[in-house]
Every structure is written in C-alpha cells, then in structure tokens.
Legacy VTK file of the C-alpha trace (Angstrom):
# vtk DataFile Version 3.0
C-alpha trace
ASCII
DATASET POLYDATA
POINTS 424 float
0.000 0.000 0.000
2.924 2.552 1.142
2.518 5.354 2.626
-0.375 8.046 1.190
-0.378 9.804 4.186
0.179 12.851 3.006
-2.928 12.884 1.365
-5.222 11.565 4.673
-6.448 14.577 6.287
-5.465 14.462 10.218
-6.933 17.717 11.650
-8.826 16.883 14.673
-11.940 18.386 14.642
-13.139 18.878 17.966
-15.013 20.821 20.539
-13.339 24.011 21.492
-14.224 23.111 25.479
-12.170 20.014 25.151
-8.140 19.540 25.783
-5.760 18.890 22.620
-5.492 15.185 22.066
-2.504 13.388 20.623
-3.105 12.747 16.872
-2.780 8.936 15.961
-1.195 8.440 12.242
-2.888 6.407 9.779
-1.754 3.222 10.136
-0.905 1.850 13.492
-0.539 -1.506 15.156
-1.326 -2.451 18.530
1.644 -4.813 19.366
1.496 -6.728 22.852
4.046 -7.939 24.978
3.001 -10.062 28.118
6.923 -9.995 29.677
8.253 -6.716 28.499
11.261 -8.527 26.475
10.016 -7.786 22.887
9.606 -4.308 22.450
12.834 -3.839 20.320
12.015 -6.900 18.272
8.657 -5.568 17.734
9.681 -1.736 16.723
12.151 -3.551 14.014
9.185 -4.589 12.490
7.782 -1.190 12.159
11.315 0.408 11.187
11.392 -2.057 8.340
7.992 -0.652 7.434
9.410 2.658 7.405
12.233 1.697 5.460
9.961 0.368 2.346
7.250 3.534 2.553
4.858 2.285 4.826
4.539 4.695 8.046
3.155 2.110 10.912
3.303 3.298 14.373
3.562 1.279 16.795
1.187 0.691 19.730
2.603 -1.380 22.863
-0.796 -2.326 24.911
-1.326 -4.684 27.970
-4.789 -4.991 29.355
-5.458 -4.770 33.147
-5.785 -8.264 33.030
-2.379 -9.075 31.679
-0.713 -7.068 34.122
-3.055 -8.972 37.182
-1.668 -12.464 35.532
1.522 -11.572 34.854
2.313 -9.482 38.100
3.676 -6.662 36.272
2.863 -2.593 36.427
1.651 -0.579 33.343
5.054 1.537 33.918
6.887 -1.355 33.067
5.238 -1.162 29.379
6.025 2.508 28.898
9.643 1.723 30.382
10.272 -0.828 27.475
8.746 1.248 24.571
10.890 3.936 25.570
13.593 2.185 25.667
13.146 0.676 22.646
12.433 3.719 20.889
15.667 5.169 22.558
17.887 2.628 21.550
16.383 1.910 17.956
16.810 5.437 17.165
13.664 5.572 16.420
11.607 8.848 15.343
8.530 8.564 15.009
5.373 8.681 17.311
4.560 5.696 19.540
2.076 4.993 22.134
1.042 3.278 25.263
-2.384 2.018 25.269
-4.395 1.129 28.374
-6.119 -2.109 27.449
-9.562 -3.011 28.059
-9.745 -0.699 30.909
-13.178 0.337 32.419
-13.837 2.976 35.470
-13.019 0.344 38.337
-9.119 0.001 36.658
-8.153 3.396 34.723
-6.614 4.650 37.664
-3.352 2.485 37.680
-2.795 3.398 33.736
-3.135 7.230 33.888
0.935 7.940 34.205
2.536 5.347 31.943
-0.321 5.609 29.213
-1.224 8.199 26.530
-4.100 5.900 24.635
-6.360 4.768 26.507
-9.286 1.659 24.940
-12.602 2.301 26.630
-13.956 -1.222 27.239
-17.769 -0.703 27.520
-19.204 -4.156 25.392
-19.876 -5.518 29.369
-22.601 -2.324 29.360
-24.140 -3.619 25.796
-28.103 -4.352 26.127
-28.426 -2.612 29.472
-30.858 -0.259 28.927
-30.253 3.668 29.515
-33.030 6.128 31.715
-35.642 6.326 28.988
-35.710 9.388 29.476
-32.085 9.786 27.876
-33.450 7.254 25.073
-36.341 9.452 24.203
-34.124 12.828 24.247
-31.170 11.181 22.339
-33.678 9.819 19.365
-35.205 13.454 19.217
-31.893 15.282 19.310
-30.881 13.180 16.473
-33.800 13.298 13.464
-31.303 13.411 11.136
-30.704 9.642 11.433
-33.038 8.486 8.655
-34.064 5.079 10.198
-37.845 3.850 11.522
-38.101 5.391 14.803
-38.894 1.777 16.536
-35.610 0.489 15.072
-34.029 3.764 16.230
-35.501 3.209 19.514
-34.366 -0.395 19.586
-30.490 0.737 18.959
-30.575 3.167 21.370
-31.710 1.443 24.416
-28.960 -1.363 23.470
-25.795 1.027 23.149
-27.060 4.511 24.996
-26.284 3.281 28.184
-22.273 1.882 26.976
-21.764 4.962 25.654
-22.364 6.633 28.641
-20.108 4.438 30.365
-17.732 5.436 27.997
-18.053 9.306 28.724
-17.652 8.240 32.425
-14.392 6.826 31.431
-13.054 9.584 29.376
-14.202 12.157 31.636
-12.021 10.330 34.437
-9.209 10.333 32.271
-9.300 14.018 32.033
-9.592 14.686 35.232
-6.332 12.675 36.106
-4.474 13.643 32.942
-4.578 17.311 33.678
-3.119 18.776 30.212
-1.789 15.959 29.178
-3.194 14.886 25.898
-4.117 11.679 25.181
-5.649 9.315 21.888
-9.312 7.882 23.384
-10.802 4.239 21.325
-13.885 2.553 22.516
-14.167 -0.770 22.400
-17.619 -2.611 21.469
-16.266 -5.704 20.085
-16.553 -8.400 23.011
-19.957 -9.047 22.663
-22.189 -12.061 20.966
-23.915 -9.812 17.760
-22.045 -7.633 15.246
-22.661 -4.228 14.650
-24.387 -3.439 11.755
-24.043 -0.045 9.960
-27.177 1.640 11.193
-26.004 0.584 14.359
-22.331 2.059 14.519
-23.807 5.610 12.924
-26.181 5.650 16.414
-23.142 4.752 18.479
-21.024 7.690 16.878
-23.635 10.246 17.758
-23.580 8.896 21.179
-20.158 9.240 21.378
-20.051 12.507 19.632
-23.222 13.875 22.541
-20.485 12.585 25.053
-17.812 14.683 23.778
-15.516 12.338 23.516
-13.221 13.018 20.750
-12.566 9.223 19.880
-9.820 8.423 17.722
-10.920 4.708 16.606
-13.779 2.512 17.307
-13.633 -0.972 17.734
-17.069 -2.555 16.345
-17.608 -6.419 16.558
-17.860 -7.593 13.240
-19.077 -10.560 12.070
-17.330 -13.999 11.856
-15.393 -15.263 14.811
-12.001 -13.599 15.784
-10.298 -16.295 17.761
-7.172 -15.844 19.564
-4.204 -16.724 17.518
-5.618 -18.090 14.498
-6.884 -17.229 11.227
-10.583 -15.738 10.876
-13.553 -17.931 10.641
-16.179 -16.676 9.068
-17.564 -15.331 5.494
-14.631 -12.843 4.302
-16.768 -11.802 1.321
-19.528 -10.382 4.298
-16.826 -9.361 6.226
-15.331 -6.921 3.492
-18.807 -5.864 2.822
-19.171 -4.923 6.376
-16.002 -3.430 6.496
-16.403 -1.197 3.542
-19.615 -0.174 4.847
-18.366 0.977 8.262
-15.828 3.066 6.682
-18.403 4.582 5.251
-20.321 5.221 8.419
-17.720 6.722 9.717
-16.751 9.388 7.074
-20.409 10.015 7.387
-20.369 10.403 11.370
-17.301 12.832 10.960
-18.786 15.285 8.933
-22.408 15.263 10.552
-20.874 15.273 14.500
-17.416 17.016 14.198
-15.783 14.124 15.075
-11.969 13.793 14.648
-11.402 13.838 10.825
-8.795 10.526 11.684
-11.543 8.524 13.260
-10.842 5.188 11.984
-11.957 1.172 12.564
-9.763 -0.649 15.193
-9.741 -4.577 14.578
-9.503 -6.928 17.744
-7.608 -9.961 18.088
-6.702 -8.590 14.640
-3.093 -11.110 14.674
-2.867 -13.575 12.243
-6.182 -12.942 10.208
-4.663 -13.493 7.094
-7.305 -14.080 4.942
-9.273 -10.920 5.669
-5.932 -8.744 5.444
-6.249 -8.598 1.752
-9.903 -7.385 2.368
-8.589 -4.674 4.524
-6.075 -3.641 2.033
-8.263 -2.764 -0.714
-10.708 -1.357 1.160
-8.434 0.852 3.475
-7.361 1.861 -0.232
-10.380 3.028 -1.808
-11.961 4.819 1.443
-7.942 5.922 1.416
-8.828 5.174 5.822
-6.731 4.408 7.992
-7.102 1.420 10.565
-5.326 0.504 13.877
-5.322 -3.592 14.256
-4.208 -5.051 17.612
-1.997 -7.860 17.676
-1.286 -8.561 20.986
-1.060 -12.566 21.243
0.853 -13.418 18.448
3.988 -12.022 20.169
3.724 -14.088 22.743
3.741 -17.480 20.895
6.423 -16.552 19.045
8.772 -16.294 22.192
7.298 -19.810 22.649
8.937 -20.787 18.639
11.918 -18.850 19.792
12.579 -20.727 22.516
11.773 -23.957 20.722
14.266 -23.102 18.027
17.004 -22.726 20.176
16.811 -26.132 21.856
18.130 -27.199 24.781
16.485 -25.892 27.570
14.980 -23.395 25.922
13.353 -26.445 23.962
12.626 -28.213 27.185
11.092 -25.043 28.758
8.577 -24.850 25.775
7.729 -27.930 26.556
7.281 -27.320 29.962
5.263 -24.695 28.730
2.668 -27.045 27.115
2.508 -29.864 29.859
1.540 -28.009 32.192
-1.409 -25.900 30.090
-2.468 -29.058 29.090
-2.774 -30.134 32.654
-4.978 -26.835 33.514
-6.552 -26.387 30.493
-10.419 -25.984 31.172
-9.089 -23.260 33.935
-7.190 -21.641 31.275
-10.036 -21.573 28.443
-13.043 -20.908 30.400
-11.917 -17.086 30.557
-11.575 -16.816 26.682
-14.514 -19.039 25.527
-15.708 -16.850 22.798
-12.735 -16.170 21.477
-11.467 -19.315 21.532
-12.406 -22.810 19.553
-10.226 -25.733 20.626
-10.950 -29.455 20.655
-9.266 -30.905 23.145
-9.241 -34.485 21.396
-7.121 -33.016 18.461
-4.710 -31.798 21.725
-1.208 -33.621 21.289
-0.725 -35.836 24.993
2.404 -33.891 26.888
4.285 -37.336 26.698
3.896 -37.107 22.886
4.901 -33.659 22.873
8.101 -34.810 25.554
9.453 -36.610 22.360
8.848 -33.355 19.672
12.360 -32.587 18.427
12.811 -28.071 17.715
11.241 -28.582 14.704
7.966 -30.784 14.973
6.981 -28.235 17.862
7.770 -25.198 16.018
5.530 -26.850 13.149
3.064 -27.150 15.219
2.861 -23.737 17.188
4.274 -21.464 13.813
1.029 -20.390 12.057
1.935 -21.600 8.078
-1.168 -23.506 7.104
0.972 -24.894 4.314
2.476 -26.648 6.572
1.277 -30.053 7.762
2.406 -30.029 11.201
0.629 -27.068 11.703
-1.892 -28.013 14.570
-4.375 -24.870 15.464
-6.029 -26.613 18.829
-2.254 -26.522 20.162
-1.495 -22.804 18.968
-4.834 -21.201 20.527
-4.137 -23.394 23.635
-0.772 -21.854 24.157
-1.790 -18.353 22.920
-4.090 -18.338 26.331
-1.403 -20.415 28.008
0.725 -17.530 29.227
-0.515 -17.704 32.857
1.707 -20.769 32.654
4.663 -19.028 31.983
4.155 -15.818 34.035
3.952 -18.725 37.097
7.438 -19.842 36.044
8.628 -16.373 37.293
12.401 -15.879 37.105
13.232 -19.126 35.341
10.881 -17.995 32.130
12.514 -14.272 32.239
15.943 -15.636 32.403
15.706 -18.313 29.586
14.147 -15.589 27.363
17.470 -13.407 27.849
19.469 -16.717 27.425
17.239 -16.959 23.801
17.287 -13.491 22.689
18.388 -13.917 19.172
16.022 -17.058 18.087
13.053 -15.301 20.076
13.712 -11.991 18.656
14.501 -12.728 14.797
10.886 -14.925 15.123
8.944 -12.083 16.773
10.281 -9.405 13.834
10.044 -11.515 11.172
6.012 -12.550 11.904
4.915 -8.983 12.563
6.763 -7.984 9.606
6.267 -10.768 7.240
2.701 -12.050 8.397
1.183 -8.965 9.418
2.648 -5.811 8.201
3.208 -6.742 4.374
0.187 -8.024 3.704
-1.876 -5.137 5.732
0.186 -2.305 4.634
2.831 -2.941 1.654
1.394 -5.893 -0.461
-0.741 -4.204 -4.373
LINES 1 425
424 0 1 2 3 4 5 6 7 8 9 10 11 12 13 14 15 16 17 18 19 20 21 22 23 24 25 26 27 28 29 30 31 32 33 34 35 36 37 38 39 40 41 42 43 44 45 46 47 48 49 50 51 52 53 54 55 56 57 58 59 60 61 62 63 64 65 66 67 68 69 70 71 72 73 74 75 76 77 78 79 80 81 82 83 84 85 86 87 88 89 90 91 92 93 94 95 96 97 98 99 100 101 102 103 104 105 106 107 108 109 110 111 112 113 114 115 116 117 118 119 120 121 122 123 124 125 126 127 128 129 130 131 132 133 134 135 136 137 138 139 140 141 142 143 144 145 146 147 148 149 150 151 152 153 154 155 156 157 158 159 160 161 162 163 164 165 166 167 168 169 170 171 172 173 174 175 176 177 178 179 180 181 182 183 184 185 186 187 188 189 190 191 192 193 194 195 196 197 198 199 200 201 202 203 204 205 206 207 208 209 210 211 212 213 214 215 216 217 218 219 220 221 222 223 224 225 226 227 228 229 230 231 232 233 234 235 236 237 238 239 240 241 242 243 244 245 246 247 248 249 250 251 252 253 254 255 256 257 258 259 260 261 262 263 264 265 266 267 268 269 270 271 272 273 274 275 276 277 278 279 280 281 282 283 284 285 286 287 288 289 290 291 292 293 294 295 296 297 298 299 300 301 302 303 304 305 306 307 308 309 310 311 312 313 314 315 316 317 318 319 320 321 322 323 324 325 326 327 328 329 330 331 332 333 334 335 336 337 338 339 340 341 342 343 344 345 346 347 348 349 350 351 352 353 354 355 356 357 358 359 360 361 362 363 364 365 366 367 368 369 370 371 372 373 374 375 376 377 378 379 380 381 382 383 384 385 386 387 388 389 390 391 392 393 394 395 396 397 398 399 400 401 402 403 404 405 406 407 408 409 410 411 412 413 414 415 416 417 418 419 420 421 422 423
C-alpha cells in the first residue's frame, strides 16, 4: 500500500471546550508484549515498514488483566517502549495504550499511558433512563431510520456509551493537560454491529464529547485468539467497507476527529481478511489501527523452541503443564477461543517433539502439515503458565534473545505488516 499519508487529512476536529489530544497516524498496530522482552524486536518490524514507505506506528498495549496475571505494572510497558524507541533510534510517534480498561481500573494506567481503549461491550443491552433514550432519538432526526428500530439501537448502546463518557471524563480529570488518543471498544460481545447501528453509536459518542480516535465494532465472523478468521470474508469486506463509510459520514455530521478510523480486535494472524482490509483501506484511502497482541507471545514460545536445549525443554514445559490446567485456562476466553481438546497432542507425545515438529506445530503456516491450530490457541491463552514460572521464564528468554527476537520481527513484519500495509 505505502505510505499516502500525506494525502489523509489528520486535523482533529473537535469541541473548542475540550483539551488537545494526541493525533494517531494512519496506520498503526497495537503490538502486545506479556513480559516486556520484545519491544525492540517488535519496533524492528515497524522500522522495516518505514524503510519500504509504509509509516506504521507502533502501539505497545497490555490490558489490566495481563498485568493482574503476569504481576507486572503498566510503567513497566512505557519503560520498554521507551527504551526501545531510545535505543532503535527511532523517530517517530509511539504509544502506550491502556487495554480493556473500564472505570473500576483506569486509575493504575493514567501515568505510563497516553491511549487509553474504553472497554464498555460488558454495558451492551443494558438499557439507559428512557428518558435519555427518548431525548437522544429526538436530538438526532437526522438519522433516517424507523423510529422503533431507532428506539431499539438506542436502548442497546445509549447506556455503553455513557459508560464510555464516564471513562473519558475520568481520564481528564487525572491527565490534567496531558493529551491523550481515546478508542472505545464494542467488540466483546455475541452480535455484530451493523451499519445503522455504529452511525447511532457515533452520535452517542459525539453527545459525550468524547473526541474518539478509533472505534472498535464487533464484526461478524469469529475472531479467535491466535488463528486465522472464521467466518464469510466476502460479508466481512462488505461490512467493512460499509463501516468506513459510516464513519466518514459520522465525521462530517458530529465534528468528530477527521482521523476517526476502525480498530480490529484480536486482529493477529487474520490473514485471509488482510487482503480485504487492504483494498478497502485503499479506496476509502482510511486508515485502521489492528491489535496484535497474542501473536507475540507465541512466538517467544517458537523462539525458545528453536534454540533447543532448555529453551526447547522449557517450551515444553510450557505445554505440559497448560495441558494439565486447560479448562481453567479456556473458560476465561470461551468466545474467542475454539479448541478441541481431542485433536490436543498428549504432553508425553509432545516430551518426544524434536525443535522442529513443535515449532511446526505452534508457527502459524497452514501450508504446513504439522501445523496443529487446537495446540497454537491453547498456548496463545497459556501464558498464565509461563508468568507462574517467574524468574526461570525471564531468564531463559534473555538466554534466547536472538532465536526469540529474529521470530517475533520476522512474523509482525512478514505475516502482518506486508500483507496489511505494503502488499498491491
């Protein structure tokens, strides 16, 4: 695709009562790291973006969550990004994003962050006063839909919006002056979006004041963790086209920020929708923020695999015992998840896997016949295992650098970047 950014119009477009927020580029890519070792490995990725036209700016998130599993502080994210960035030589922006937070957990994230995700799917369906519902469907007759579907929409998302403004206006209150780039998430939740549907949630938002920068919708298909999408990709470019629209619509009617753009979820290793993405991000010339927090992760895993030894063994450790707690392990990350356990490889079989069959089996190249997709999305949710290792994970990652950190540049680059961002 390169980079056409010079022609994509980033003026933020917002209320004069509200502070300056940080403008996100065009193309950026939430990149996770659950034990702060990758971040270099990651931005090499984005540098050899740079390097062949394509400005992608890196996003380093971590969800409350990850931090609660993992024992680890949001500071320690911004720590290695910074560092990263510092000894990269990097120049570009880069961000911290707040995961998944909500009101009960912003708190913790307001000093090391400066994006923040507003995770209000949990408020989905609840209904909002109707009072608000009435006023919010007469403040907005410009929305040319029957007024019973209108209704409908708005007593399913008024309320999560809301939520959201509760968020953002906490933010602000913490942040002082310091700006900040706002997303609200609506994507962990049974139903997609349709169009109607994401123009009622912008004017929401835009009643709220918040002066989102990207909107995470749930589209349809499943997104599981890991692997590639499952679901119609013909819909699911239809769909996406059609949001894009929605949302070139939404920022001229509501003023908001002319770089509003779609965020995709669990957006790692959907190959076969990145073509999709391409051409439509291309004709709307949009911009689009995927999140690709996961795949990091496994690829330590390969890394470690590859190198052999112990750092074979500890992979292997890795599996045993998420095999052994594996219904404890899923049960969190049902719907995002698909695994049949009977297509699960025994640990004793696994015992015997020399570097290669278990790097097969965990790399994600469908070509390949060892390729086994019940063991990837088991390990991909298997990282509690590894945080419980404590030092002796942390030190055999050092001991690995170079096979963990060739692996971990070469998928973002190769898998993710190229075909989102570079690939005609």
């Amino acid at each position: 695709m390169g980079d056409d950014s010079a022609n994509y119009d980033s003026r933020l477009l917002i209320s004069s009562d509200l502070p300056t927020m940080l403008t996100l580029e065009k193309f950026s890519l939430g990149v996770g790291d659950r034990f702060a070792h990758q971040a270099k490995a990651q931005l090499r990725a984005c540098m050899m973006a740079a390097e062949r036209g394509a400005t992608v700016i890196p996003v380093w998130n971590k969800s409350n969550r990850e931090h609660t599993i993992v024992g680890s502080e949001p500071d320690s994210v911004r720590a290695a990004a910074d560092a990263a960035v510092a000894e990269l030589g990097w120049k570009l922006p880069y961000h911290v994003d707040a995961d998944h937070i909500n009101l009960s957990t912003v708190d913790r994230f307001i000093d090391a962050s400066d994006f923040y995700t507003l995770d209000v799917a949990f408020a989905i369906g609840q209904p909002a006063p109707p009072a608000d519902v009435e006023a919010f469907v007469a403040r907005h007759a410009e929305i040319a839909i029957q007024r019973e579907t209108f209704l409908h929409i708005a007593q399913k998302y008024l309320f999560a919006v809301q939520k959201a403004g509760e968020i953002y206006r906490r933010i602000v209150e913490l942040r002082g002056d310091r700006e900040f780039i706002t997303e609200v998430s609506m994507d962990e939740t049974d139903s997609p979006q349709t169009p109607p549907e994401l123009l009622v949630i912008l004017a929401a938002i835009a009643d709220e004041k918040i002066p989102i920068q990207t909107i995470a919708p749930k589209f349809t298909g499943r997104f599981n963790k890991g692997v590639d999408y499952a679901g119609d990709v013909v819909q699911f470019e239809k769909e996406f086209t059609e949001d894009l629209g929605v949302i070139r619509q939404a920022v001229k009617q509501y003023q908001l920020p002319a770089n509003l753009k779609l965020s995709v979820h669990s957006g790692s290793d959907k190959f076969s929708i990145y073509a999709p993405i391409r051409r439509a991000l291309r004709r709307h010339n949009a911009g689009v923020h995927v999140k690709t927090a996961g795949t990091t992760w496994l690829e330590e895993l390969i890394g470690l695999a590859e190198a052999g030894g112990e750092g074979l063994e500890t992979a292997k450790q890795v599996y045993a015992r998420a095999y052994a707690d594996k219904e404890a392990l899923c049960e969190p990350y049902a719907s995002v998840i698909d695994i049949k356990y009977s297509r699960l490889p025994s640990p004793d079989s696994v015992d015997t896997w020399t570097a290669e069959r278990y790097t097969a089996a965990l790399r994600h190249d469908q070509r390949n016949s060892g390729f086994n997709a019940d063991f990837r999305q088991l390990l991909h949710v298997g990282y509690k295992v590894a945080a419980k290792m404590g030092d002796a994970y942390l030190k055999m990652l050092n001991a690995c650098e170079t096979t963990i950190s060739r692996n971990v540049t070469e998928n973002l680059f190769e898998r993710h970047i190229k075909p989102l961002f570079l690939e005609r």
